[in-house]
N, C-alpha and C positions, 0 to 999 in steps of 0.2 A: 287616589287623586290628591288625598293630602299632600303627597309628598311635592308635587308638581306647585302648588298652591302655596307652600310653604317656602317656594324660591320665589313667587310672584312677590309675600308679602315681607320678603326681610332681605330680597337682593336687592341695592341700590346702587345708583352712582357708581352704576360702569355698565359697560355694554358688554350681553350673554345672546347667547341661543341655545336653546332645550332640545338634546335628542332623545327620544324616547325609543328603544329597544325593545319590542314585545316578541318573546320567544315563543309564540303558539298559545297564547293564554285561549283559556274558555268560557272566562265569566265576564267577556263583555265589556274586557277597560278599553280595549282599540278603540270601540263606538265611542266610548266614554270621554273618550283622551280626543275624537273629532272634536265631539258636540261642544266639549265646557272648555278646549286649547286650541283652537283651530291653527293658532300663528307655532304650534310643536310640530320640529321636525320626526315623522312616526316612520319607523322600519320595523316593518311586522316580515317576520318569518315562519316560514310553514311550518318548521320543524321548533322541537326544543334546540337550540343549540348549542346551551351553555354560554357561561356567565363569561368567560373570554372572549371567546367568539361574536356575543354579543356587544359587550362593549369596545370591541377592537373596528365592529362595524363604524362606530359614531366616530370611537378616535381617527378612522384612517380619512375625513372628513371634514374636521373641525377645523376651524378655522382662527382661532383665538391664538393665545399665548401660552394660556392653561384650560388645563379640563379639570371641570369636577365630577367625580364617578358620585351617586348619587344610587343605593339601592331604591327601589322601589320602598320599601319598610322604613321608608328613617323619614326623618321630618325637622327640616333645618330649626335652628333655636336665630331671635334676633344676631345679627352680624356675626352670625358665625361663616360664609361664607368673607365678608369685608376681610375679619381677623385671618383667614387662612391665604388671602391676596395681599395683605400685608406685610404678612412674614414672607410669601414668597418673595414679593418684588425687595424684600431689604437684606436678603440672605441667597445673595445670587446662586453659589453649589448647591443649594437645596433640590432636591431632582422630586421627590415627592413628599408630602404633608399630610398628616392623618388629624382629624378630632379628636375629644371626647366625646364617646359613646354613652347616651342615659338610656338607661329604661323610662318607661312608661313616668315611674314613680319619681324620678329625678336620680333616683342611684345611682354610681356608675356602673359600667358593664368593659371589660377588656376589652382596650384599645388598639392594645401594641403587644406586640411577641418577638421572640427570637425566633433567631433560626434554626429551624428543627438539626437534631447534632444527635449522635449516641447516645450522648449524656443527656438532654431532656427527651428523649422517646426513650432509655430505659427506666433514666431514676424521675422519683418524682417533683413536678416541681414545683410545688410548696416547699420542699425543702432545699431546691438550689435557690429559689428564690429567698429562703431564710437564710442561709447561710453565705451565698453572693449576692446579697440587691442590686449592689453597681450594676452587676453583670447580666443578671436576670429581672427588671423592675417587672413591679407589681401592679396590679389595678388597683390592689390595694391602699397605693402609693399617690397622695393627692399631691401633683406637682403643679406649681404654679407659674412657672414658666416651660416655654418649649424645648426640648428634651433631642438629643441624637437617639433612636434607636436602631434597630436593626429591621425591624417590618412592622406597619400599619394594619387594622383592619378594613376590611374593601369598602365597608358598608357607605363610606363617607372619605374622601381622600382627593387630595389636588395634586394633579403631578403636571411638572412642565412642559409641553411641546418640545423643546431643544433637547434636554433629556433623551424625550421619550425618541426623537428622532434618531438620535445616537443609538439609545440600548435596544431601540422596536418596543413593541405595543408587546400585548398579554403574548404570554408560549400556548397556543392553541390547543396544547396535545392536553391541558389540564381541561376537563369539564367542569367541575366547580372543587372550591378546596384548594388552599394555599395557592393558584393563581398570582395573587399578588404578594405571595412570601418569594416567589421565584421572580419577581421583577424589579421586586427592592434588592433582591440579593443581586441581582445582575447589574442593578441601579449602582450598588455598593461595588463590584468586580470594573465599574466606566469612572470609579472617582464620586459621584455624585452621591449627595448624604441625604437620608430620611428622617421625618421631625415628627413627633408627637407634640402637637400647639392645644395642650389644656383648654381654654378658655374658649377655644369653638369648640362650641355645646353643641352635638345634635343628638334627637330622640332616637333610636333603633328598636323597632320594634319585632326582634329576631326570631328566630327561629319554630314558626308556625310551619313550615314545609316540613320540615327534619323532623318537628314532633309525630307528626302520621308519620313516616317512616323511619325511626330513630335508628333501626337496627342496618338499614340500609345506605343512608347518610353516611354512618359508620364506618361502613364498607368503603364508601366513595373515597369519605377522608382518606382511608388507609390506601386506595387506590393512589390520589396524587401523592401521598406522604412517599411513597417508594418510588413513586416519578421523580420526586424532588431528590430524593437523596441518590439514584440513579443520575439525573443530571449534574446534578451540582456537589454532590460528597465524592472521596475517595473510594473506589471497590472494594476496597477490606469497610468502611465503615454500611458502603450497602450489607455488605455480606453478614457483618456484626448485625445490623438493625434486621434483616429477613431470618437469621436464625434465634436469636433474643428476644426481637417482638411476640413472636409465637408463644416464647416459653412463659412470657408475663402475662399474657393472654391467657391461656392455660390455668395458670397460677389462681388469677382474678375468676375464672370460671371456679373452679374448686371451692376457692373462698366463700362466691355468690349462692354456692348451695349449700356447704356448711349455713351459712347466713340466714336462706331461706328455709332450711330444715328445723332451726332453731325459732323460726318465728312463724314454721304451722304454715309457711307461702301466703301469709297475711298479710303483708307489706307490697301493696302495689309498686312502688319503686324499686323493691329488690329484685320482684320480680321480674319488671321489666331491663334491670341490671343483666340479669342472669338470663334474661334472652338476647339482651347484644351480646354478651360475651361468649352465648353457645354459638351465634349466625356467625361471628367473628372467627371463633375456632373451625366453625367448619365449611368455613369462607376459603385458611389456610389449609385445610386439609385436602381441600379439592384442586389446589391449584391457584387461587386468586384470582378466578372468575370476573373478568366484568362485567357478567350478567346480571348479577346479583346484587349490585350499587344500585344508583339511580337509574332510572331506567331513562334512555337517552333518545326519548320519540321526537 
């Protein structure tokens, strides 16, 4: 409920309406989201249906100018909602606008990425990021003005209705995972350009679902990751990224048990290293099961 709470107390001086997307939850926020919001528009669905799906529900309805995608886990900072209506309405190509993303602690947390390529799904990238920043920016990277990138993280993002009407809403067929890597990228294929706007702060409070099942998350990623480069790369660079990805997989397992043989499998982090990297290994060895991702009730 923070999160809802957190638009009542810092959105101003302009007119919103709230959809709220509940994909089958079981602890109770539907009642919750009645009793303390009554005036939220609520679409509960039976099933999980994922994070496109779901918010493609609210977009294919809204009624505004702009939407802001708003996870559940994040929690707007003062005007940072203003600053992102700002920039849209004075930077008409803008098609979609991302935050800063803080932890809990104020730190930041990766906002912005590229787009997945050969070269960052083989080599690593700490080190394109070292040696091309233009090309590759960093989190590490405090910019103080709004930034062209290539893709936003979902957590927190405003995209424009005109846009969105041109390029369509989320590609379905992803369940969660780069969803909106493949919408900026289509965003980027219709002419319209993506912003990283520093100075709207919101909190994200991530990854508590992924941590219970890290090894399976995993999975999912890699599920859309070969969606995405299927849709949108060339067939030699799928074919490059399904035969290579394996082998650095491989590689990383080998490593994670040299690593934990050396340290006695004392290190709960390694260990739990060297169980994604074995589910992962034989995730590919079975074929690339979608069973084995999230599970999609």
């Amino acid at each position: 409920m923070d999160c809802i709470d957190s638009i009542y107390k810092t959105v101003m001086d302009t007119d919103w309406e709230i959809y709220v997307v509940d994909n089958n939850s079981t602890d109770g926020s539907q009642a919750e989201v009645k009793r303390e919001f009554p005036e939220v528009k609520l679409i509960e669905n039976d099933t999980n249906t994922g994070f496109a799906h779901a918010n493609n529900q609210a977009l294919n309805i809204m009624q505004g100018k702009f939407a802001v995608l708003l996870n559940s886990d994040a929690v707007l900072k003062e005007n940072a909602i203003k600053k992102l209506l700002d920039f849209m309405t004075t930077t008409p190509r803008a098609g979609i606008a991302g935050v800063q993303l803080l932890n809990d602690d104020g730190s930041r947390q990766n906002s912005i990425d590229n787009f997945p390529s050969a070269e960052t799904e083989i080599f690593n990238k700490s080190i394109l990021r070292l040696f091309f920043p233009g090309k590759y920016p960093s989190k590490n990277t405090s910019y103080k003005d709004p930034i062209e990138v290539d893709s936003v993280i979902g957590a927190c993002m405003i995209v424009r209705k005109e846009a969105m009407d041109e390029v369509g809403a989320f590609d379905e067929d992803y369940f969660i995972f780069l969803e909106e890597t493949d919408w900026c990228f289509r965003m980027n294929k219709k002419g319209w350009k993506v912003f990283h706007v520093p100075d709207a702060e919101v909190f994200h409070l991530s990854g508590h679902s992924k941590k219970r099942t890290p090894w399976r998350s995993q999975i999912e990623y890699y599920i859309s990751l070969y969606k995405f480069f299927r849709k949108n790369r060339t067939p030699l660079s799928y074919l490059t990224l399904r035969v290579l990805k394996p082998c650095k997989i491989f590689i990383n397992l080998v490593l994670n048990i040299l690593g934990n043989l050396i340290m006695l499998f004392q290190k709960e982090g390694l260990r739990n290293r060297l169980l994604k990297y074995y589910k992962l290994f034989v995730w590919h060895l079975l074929m690339c099961p979608d069973s084995m991702g999230i599970q999609k009730k």
